[in-house]
PDB file of N, CA, C and O in Angstrom:
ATOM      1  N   UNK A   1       1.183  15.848 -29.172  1.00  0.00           N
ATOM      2  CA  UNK A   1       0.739  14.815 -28.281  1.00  0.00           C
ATOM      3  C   UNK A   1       1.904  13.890 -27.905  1.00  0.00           C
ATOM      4  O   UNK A   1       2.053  13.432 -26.772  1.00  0.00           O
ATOM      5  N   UNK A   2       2.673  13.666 -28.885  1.00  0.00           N
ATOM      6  CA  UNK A   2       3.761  12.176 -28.581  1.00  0.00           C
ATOM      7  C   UNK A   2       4.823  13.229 -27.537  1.00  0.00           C
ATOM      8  O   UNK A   2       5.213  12.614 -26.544  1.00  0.00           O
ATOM      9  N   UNK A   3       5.425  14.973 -27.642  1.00  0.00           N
ATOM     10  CA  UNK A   3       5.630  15.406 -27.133  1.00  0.00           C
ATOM     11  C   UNK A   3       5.290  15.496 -25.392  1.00  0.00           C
ATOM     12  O   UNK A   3       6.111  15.450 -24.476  1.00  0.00           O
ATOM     13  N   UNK A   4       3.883  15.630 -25.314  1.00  0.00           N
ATOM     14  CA  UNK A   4       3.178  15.649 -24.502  1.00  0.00           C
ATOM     15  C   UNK A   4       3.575  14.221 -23.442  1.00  0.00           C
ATOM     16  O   UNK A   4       3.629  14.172 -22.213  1.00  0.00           O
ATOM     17  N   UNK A   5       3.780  13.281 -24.337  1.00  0.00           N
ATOM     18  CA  UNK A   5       3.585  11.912 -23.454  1.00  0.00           C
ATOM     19  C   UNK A   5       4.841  11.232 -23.081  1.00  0.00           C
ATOM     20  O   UNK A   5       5.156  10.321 -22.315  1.00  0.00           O
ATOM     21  N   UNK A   6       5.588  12.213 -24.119  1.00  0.00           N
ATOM     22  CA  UNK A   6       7.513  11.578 -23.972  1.00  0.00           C
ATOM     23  C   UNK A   6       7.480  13.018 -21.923  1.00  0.00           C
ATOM     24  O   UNK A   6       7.741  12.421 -20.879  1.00  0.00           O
ATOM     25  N   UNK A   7       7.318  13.829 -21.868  1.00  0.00           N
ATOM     26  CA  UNK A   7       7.529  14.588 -20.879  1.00  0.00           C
ATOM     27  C   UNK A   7       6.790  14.185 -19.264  1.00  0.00           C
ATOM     28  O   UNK A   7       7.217  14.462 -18.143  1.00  0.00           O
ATOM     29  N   UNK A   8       5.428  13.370 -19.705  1.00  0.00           N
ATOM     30  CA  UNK A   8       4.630  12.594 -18.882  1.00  0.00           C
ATOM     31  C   UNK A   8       5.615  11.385 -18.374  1.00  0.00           C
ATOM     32  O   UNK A   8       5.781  11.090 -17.190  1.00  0.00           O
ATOM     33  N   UNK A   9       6.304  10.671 -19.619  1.00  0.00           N
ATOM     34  CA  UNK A   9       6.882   9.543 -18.861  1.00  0.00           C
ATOM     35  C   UNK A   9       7.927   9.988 -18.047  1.00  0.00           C
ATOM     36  O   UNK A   9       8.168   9.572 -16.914  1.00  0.00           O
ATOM     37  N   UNK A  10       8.775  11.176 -18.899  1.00  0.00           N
ATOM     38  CA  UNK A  10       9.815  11.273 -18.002  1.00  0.00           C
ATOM     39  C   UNK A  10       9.633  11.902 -16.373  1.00  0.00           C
ATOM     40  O   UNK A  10      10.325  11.637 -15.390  1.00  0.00           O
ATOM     41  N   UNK A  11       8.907  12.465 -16.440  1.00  0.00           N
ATOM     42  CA  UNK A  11       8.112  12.615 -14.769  1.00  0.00           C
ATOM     43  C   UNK A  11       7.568  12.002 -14.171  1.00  0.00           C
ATOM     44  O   UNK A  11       7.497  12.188 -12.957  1.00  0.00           O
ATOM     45  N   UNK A  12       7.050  11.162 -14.704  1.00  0.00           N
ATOM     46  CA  UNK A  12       6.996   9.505 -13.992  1.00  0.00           C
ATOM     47  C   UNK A  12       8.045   9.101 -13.560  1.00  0.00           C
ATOM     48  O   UNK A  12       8.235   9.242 -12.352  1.00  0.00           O
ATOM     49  N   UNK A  13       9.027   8.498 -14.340  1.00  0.00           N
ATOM     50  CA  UNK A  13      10.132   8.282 -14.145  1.00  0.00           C
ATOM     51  C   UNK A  13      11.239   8.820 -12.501  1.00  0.00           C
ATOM     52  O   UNK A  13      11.762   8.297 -11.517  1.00  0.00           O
ATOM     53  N   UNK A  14      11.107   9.829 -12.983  1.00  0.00           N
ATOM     54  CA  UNK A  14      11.655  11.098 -11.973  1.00  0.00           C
ATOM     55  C   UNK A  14      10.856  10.818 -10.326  1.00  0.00           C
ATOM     56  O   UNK A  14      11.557  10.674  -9.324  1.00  0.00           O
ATOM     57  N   UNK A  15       9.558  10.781 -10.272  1.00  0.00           N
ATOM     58  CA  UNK A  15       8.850  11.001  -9.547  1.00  0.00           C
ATOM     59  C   UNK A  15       8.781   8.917  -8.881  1.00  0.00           C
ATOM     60  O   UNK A  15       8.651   8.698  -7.677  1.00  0.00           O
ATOM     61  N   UNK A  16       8.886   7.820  -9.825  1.00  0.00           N
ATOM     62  CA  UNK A  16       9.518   7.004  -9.313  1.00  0.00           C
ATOM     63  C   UNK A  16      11.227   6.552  -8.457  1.00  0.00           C
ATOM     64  O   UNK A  16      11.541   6.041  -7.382  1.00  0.00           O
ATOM     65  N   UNK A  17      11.752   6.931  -9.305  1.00  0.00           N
ATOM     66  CA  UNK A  17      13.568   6.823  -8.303  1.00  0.00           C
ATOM     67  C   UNK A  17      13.089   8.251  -7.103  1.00  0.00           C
ATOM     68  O   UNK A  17      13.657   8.198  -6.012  1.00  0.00           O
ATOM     69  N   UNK A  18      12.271   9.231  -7.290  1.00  0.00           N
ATOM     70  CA  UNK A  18      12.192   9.992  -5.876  1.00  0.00           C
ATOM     71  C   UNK A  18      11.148   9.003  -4.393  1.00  0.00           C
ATOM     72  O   UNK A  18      11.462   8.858  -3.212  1.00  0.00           O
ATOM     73  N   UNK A  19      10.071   8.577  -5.047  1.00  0.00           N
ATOM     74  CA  UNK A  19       9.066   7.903  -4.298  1.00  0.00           C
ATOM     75  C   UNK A  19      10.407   6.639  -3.965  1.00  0.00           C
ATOM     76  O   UNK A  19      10.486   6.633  -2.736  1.00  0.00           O
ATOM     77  N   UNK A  20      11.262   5.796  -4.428  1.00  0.00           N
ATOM     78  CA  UNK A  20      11.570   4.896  -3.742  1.00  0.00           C
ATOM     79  C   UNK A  20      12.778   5.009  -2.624  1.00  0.00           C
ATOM     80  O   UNK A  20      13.214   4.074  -1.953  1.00  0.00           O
ATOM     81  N   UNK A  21      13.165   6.238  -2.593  1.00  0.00           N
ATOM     82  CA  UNK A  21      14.171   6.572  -1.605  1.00  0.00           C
ATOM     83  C   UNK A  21      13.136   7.126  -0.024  1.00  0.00           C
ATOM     84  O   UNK A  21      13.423   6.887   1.149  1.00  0.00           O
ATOM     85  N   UNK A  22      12.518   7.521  -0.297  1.00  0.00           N
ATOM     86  CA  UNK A  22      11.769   7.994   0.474  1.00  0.00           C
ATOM     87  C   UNK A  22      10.946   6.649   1.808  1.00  0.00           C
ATOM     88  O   UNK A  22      10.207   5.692   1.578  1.00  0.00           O
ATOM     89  N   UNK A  23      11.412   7.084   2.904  1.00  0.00           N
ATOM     90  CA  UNK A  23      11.066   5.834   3.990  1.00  0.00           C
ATOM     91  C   UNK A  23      10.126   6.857   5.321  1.00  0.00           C
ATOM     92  O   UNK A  23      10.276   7.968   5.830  1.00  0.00           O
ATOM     93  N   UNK A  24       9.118   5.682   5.461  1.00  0.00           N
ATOM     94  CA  UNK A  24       8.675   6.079   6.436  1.00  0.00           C
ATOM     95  C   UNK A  24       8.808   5.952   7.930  1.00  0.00           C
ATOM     96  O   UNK A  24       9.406   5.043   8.505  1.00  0.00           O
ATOM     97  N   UNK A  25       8.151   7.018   8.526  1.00  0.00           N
ATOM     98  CA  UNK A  25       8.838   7.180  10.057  1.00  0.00           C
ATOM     99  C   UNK A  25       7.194   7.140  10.842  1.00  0.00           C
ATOM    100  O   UNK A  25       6.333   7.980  10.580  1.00  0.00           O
ATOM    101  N   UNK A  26       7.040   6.259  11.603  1.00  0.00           N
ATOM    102  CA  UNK A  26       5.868   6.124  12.444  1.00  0.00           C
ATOM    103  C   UNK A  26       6.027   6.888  13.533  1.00  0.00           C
ATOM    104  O   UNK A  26       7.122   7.014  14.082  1.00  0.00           O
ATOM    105  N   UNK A  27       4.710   7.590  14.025  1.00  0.00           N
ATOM    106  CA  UNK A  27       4.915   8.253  14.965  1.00  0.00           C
ATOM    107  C   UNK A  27       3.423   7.880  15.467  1.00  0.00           C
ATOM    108  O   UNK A  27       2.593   7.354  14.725  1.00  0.00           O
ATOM    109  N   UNK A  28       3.159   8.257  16.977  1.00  0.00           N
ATOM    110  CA  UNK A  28       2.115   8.380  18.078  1.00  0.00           C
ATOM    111  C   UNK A  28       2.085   9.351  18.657  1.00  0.00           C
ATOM    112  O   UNK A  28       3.170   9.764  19.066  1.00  0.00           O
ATOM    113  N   UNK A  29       0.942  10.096  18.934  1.00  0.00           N
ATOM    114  CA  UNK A  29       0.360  10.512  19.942  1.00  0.00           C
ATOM    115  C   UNK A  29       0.289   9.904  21.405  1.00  0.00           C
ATOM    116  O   UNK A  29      -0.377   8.882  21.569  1.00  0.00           O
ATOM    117  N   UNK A  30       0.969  10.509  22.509  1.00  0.00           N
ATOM    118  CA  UNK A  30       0.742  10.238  23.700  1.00  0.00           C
ATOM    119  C   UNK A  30       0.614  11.241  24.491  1.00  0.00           C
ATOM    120  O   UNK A  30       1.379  12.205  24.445  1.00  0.00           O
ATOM    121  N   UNK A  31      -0.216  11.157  25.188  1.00  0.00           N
ATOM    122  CA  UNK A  31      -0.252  11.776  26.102  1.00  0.00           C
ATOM    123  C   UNK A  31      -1.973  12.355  26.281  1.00  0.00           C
ATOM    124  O   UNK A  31      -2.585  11.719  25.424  1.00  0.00           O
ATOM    125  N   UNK A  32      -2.805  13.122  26.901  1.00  0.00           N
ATOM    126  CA  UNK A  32      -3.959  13.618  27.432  1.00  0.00           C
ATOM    127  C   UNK A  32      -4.322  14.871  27.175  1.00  0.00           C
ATOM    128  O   UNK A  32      -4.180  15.533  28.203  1.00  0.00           O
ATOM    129  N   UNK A  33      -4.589  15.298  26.585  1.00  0.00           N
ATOM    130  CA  UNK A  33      -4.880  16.656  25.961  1.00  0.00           C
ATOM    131  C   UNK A  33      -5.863  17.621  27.037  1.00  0.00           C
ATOM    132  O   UNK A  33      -5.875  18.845  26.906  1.00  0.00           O
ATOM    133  N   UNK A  34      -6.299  17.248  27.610  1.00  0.00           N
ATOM    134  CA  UNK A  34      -6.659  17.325  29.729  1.00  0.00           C
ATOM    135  C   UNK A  34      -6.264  17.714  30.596  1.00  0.00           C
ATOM    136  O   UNK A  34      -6.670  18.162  31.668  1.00  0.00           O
ATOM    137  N   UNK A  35      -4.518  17.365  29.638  1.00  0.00           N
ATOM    138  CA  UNK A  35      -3.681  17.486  31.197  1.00  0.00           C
ATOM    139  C   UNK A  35      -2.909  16.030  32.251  1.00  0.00           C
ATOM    140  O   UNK A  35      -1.824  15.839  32.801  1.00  0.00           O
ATOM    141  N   UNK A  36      -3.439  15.716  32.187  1.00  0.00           N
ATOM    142  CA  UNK A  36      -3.721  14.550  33.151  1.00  0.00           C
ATOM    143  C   UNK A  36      -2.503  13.388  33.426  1.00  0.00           C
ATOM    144  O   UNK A  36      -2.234  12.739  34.437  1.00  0.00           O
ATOM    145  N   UNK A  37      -1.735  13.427  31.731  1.00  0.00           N
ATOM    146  CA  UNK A  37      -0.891  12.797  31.705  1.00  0.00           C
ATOM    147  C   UNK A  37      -0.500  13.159  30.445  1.00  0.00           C
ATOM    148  O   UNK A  37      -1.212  13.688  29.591  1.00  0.00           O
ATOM    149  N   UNK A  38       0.816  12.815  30.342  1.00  0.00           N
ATOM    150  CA  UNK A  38       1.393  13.115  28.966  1.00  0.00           C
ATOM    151  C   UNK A  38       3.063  13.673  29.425  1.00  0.00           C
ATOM    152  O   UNK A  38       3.571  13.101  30.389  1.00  0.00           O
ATOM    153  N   UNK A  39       3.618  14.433  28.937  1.00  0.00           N
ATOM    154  CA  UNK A  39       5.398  15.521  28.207  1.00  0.00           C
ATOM    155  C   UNK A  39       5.269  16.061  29.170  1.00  0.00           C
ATOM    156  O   UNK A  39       4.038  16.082  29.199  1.00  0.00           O
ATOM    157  N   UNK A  40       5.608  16.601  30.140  1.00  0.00           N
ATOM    158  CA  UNK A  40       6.004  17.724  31.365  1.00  0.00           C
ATOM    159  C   UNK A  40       5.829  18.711  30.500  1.00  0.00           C
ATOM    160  O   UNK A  40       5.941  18.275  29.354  1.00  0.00           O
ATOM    161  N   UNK A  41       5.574  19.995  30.538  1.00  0.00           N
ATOM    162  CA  UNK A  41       5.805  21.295  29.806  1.00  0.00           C
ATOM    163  C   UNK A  41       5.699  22.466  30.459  1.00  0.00           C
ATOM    164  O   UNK A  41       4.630  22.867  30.920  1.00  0.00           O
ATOM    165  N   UNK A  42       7.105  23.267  30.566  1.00  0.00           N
ATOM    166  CA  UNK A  42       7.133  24.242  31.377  1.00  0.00           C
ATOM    167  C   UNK A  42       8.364  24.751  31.539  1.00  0.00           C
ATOM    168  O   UNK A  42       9.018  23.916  30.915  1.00  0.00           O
ATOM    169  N   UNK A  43       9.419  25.820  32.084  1.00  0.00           N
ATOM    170  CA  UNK A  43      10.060  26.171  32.055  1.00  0.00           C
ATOM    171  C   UNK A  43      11.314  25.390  32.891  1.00  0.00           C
ATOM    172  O   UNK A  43      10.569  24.754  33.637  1.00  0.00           O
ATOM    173  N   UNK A  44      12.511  25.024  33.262  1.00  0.00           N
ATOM    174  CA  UNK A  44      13.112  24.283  33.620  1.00  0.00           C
ATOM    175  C   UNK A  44      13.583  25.156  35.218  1.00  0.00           C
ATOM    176  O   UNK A  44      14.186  26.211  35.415  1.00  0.00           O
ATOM    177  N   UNK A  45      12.886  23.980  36.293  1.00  0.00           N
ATOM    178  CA  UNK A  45      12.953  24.797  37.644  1.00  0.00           C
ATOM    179  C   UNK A  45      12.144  25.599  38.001  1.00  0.00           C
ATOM    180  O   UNK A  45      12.261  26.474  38.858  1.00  0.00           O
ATOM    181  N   UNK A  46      10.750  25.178  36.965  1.00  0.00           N
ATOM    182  CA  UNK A  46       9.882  26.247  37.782  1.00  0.00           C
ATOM    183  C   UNK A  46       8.832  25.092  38.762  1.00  0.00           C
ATOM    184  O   UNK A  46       8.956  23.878  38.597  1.00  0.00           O
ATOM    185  N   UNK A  47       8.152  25.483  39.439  1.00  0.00           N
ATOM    186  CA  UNK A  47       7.485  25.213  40.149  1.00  0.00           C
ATOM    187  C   UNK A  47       6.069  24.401  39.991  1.00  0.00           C
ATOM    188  O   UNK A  47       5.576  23.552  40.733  1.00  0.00           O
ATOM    189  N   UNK A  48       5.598  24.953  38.782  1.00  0.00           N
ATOM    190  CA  UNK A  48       4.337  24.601  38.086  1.00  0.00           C
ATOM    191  C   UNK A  48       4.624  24.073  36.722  1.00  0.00           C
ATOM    192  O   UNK A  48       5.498  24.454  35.943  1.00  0.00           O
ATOM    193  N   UNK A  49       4.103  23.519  36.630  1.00  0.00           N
ATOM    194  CA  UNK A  49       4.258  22.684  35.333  1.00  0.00           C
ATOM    195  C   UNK A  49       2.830  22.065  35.324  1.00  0.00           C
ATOM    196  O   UNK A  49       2.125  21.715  36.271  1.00  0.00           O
ATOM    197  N   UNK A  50       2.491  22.011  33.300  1.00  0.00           N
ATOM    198  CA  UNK A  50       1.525  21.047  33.040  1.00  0.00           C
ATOM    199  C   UNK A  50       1.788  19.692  32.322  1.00  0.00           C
ATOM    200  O   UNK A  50       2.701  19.720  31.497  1.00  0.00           O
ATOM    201  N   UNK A  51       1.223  18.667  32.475  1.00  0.00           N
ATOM    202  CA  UNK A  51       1.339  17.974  31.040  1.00  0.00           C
ATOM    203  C   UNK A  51       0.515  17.836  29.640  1.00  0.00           C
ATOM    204  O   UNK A  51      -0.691  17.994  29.448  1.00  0.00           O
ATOM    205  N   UNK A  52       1.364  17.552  28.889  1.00  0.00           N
ATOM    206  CA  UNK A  52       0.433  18.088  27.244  1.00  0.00           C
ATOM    207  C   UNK A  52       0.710  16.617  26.638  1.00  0.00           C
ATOM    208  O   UNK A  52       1.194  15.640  27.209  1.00  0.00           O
ATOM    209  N   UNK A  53       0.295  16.743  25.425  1.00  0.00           N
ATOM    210  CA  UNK A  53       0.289  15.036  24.311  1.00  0.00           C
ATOM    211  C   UNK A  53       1.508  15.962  23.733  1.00  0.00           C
ATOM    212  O   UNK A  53       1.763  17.162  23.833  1.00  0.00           O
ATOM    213  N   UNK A  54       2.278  14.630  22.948  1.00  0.00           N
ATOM    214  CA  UNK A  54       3.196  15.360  22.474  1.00  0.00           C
ATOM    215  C   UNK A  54       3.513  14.246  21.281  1.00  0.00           C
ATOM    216  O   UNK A  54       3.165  13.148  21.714  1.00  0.00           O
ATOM    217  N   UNK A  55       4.083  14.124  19.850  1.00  0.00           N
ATOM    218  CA  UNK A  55       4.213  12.877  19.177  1.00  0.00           C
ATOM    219  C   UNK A  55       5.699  12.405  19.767  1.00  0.00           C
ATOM    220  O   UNK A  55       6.244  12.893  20.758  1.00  0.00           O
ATOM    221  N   UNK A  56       6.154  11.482  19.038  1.00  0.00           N
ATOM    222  CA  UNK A  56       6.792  10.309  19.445  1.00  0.00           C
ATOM    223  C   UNK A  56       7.198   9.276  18.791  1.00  0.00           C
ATOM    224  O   UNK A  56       6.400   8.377  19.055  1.00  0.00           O
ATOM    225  N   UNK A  57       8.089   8.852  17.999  1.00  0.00           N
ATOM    226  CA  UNK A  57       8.288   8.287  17.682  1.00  0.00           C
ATOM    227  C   UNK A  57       8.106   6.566  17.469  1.00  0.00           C
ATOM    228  O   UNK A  57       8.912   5.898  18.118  1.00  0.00           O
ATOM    229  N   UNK A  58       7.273   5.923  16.750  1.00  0.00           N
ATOM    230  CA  UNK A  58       6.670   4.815  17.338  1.00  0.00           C
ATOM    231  C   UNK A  58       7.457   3.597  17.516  1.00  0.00           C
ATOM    232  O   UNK A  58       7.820   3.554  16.340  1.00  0.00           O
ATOM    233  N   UNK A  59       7.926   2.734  17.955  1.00  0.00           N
ATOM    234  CA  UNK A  59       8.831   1.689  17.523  1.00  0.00           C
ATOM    235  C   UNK A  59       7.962  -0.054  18.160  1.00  0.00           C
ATOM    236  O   UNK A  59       8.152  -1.236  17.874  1.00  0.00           O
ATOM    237  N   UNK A  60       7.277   0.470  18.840  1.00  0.00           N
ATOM    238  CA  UNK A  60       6.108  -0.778  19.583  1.00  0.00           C
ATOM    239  C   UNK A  60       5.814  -1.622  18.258  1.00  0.00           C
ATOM    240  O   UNK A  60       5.576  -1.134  17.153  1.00  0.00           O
ATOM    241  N   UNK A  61       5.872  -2.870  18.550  1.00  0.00           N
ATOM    242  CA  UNK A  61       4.898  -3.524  18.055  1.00  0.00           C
ATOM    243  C   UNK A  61       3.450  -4.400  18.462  1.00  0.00           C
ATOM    244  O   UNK A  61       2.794  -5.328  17.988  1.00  0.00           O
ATOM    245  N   UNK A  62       3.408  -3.596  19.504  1.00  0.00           N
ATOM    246  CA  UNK A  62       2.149  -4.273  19.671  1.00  0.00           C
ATOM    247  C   UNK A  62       0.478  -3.469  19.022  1.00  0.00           C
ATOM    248  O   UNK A  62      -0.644  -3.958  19.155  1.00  0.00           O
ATOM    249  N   UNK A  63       0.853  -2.097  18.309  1.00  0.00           N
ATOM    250  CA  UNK A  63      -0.285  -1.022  17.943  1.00  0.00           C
ATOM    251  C   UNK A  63       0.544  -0.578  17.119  1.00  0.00           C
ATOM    252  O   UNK A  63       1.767  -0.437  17.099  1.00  0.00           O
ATOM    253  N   UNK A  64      -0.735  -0.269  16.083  1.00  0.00           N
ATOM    254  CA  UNK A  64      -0.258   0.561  14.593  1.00  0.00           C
ATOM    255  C   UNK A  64       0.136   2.257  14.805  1.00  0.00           C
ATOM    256  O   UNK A  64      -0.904   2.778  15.206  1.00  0.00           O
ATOM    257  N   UNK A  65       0.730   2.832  14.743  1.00  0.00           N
ATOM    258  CA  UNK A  65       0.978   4.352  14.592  1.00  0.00           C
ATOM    259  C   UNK A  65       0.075   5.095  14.454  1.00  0.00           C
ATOM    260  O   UNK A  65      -0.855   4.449  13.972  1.00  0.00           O
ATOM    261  N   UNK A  66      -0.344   6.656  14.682  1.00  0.00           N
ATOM    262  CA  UNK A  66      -1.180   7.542  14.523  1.00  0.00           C
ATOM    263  C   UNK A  66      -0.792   7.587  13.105  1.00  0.00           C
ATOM    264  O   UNK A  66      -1.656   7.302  12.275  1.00  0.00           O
ATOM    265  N   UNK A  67       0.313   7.885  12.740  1.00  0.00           N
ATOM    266  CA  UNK A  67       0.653   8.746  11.814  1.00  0.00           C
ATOM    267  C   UNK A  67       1.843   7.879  11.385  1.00  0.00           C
ATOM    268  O   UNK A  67       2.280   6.962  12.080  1.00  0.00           O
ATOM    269  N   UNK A  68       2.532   8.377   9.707  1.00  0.00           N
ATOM    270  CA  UNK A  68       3.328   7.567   8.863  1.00  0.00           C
ATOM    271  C   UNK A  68       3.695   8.898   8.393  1.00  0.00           C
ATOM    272  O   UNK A  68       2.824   9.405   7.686  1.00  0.00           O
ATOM    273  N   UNK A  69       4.705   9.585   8.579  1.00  0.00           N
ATOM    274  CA  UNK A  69       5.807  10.529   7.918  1.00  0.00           C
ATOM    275  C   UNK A  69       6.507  10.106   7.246  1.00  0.00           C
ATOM    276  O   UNK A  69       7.193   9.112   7.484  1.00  0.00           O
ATOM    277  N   UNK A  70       6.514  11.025   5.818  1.00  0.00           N
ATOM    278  CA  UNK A  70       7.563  10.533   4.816  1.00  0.00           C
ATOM    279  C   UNK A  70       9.000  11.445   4.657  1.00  0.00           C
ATOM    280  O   UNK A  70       9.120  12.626   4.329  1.00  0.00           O
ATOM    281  N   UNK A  71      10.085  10.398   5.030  1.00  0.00           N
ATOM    282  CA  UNK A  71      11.368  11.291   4.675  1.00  0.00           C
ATOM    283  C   UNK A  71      12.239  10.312   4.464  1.00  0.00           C
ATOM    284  O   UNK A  71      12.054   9.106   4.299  1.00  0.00           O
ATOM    285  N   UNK A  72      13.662  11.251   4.495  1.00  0.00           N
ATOM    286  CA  UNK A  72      14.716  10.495   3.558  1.00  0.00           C
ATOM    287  C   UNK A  72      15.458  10.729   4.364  1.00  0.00           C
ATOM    288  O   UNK A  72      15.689  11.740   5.028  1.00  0.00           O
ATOM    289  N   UNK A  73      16.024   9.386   4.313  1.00  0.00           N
ATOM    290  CA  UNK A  73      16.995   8.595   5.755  1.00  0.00           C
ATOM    291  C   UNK A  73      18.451   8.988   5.194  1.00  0.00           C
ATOM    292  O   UNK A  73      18.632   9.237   4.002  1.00  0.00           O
ATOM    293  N   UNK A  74      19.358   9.019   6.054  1.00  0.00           N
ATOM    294  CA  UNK A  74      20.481   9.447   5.669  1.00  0.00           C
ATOM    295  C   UNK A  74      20.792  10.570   5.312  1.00  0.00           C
ATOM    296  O   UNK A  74      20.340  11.580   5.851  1.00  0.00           O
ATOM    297  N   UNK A  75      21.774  10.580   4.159  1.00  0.00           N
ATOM    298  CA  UNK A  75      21.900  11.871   3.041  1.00  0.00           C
ATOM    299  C   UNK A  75      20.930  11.388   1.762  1.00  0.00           C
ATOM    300  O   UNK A  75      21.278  11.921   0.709  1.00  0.00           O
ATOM    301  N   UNK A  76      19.717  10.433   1.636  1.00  0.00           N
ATOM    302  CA  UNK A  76      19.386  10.717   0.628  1.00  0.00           C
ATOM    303  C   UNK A  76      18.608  12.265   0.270  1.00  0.00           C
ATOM    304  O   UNK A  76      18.222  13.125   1.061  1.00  0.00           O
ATOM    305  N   UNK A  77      18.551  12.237  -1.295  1.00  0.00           N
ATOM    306  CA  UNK A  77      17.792  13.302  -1.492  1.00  0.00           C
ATOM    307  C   UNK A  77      17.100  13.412  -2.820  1.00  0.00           C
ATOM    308  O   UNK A  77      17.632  12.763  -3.720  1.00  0.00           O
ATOM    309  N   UNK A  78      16.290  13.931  -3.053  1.00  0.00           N
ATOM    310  CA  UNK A  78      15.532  14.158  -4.251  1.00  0.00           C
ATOM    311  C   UNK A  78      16.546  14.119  -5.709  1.00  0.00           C
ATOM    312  O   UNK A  78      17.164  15.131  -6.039  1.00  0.00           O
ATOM    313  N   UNK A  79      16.601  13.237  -6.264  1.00  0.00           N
ATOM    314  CA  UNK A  79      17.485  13.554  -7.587  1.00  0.00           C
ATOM    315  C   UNK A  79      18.924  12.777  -7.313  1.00  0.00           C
ATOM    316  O   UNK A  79      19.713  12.854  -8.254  1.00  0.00           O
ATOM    317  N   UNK A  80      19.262  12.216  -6.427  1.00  0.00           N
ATOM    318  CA  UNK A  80      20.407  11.704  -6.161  1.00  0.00           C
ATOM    319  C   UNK A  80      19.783  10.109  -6.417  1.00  0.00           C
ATOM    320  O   UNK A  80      18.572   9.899  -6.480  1.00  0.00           O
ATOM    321  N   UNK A  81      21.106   8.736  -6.590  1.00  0.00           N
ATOM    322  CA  UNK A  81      20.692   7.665  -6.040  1.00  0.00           C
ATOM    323  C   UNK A  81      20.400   7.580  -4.664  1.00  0.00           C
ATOM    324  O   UNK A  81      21.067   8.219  -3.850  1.00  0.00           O
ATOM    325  N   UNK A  82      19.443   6.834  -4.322  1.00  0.00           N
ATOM    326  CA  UNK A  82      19.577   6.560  -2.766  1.00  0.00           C
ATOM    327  C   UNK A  82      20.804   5.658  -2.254  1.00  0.00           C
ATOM    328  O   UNK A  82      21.164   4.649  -2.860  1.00  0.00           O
ATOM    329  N   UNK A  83      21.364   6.090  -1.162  1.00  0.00           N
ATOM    330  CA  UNK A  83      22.456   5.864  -0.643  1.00  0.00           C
ATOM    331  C   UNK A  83      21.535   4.460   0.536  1.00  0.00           C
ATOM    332  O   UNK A  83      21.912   3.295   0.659  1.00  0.00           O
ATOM    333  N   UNK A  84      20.695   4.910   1.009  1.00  0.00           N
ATOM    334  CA  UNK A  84      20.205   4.113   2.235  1.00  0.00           C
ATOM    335  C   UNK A  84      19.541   2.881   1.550  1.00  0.00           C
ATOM    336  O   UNK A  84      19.584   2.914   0.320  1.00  0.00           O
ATOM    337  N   UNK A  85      18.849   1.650   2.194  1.00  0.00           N
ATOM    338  CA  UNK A  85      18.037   0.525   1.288  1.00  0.00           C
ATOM    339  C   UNK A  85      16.407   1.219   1.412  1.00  0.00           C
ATOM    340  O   UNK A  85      15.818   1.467   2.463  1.00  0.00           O
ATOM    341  N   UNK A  86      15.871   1.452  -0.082  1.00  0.00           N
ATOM    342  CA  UNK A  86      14.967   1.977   0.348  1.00  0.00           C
ATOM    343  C   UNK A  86      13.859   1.073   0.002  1.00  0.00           C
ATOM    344  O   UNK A  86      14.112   0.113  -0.725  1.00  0.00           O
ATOM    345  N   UNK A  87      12.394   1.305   0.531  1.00  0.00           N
ATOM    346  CA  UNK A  87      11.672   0.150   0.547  1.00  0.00           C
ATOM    347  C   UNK A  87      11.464  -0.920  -0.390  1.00  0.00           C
ATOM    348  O   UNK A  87      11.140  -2.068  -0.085  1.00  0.00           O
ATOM    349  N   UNK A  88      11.686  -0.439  -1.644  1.00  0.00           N
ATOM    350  CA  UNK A  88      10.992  -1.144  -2.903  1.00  0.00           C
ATOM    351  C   UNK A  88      12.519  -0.327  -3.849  1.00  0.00           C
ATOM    352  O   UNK A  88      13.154   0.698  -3.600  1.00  0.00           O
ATOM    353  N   UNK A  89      12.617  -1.116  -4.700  1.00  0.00           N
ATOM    354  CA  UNK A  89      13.779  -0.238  -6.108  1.00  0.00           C
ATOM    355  C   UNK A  89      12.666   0.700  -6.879  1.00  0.00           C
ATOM    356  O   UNK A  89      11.436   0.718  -6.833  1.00  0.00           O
ATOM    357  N   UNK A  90      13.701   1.519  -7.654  1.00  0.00           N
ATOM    358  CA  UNK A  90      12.999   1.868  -8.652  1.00  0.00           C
ATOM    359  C   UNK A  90      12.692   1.305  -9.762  1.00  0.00           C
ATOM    360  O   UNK A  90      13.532   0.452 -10.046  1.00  0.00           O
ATOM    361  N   UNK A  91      11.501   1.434 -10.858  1.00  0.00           N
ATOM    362  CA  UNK A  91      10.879   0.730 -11.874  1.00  0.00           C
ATOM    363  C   UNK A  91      11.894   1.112 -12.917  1.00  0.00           C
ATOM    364  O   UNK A  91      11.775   0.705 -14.073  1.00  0.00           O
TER     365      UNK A  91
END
């Protein structure tokens, strides 16, 4: 058991300095799934073209994001210090 719980912390551990390098990237949905409006999509110089929704990177502040992607800015990486400021330190 004390085995058991010395291997629990240390993956805690591990799984904290990984969770605090890690930054999120907001993204949106735009566009009309209809058609109607949205990304041009189509071959370059052709004639016909539709438009589609496409994501996007969010940076507005006036509306919250569809979506919150998690990645690692810079060269950080799993198992390294973080090089970038990441949201919170590790415990």
């Amino acid at each position: 058991m004390k085995r058991s719980a010395r291997r629990l912390l240390a993956a805690s551990k591990r799984f904290d300095a990984w969770e605090s390098c890690v930054s999120q990237v907001p993204a949106t949905e735009y566009g009309d799934p209809d058609g109607g409006f949205g990304y041009r999509f189509g071959h370059a110089g052709a004639t016909s073209f539709a438009y589609r929704p496409a994501l996007a990177i969010d940076r507005s502040d006036w509306d919250d994001p569809d979506y919150l992607f998690l990645a690692f800015a810079g060269g950080d990486r799993p198992g390294r210090p973080c090089r970038n400021e990441p949201g919170e330190r590790a415990d």
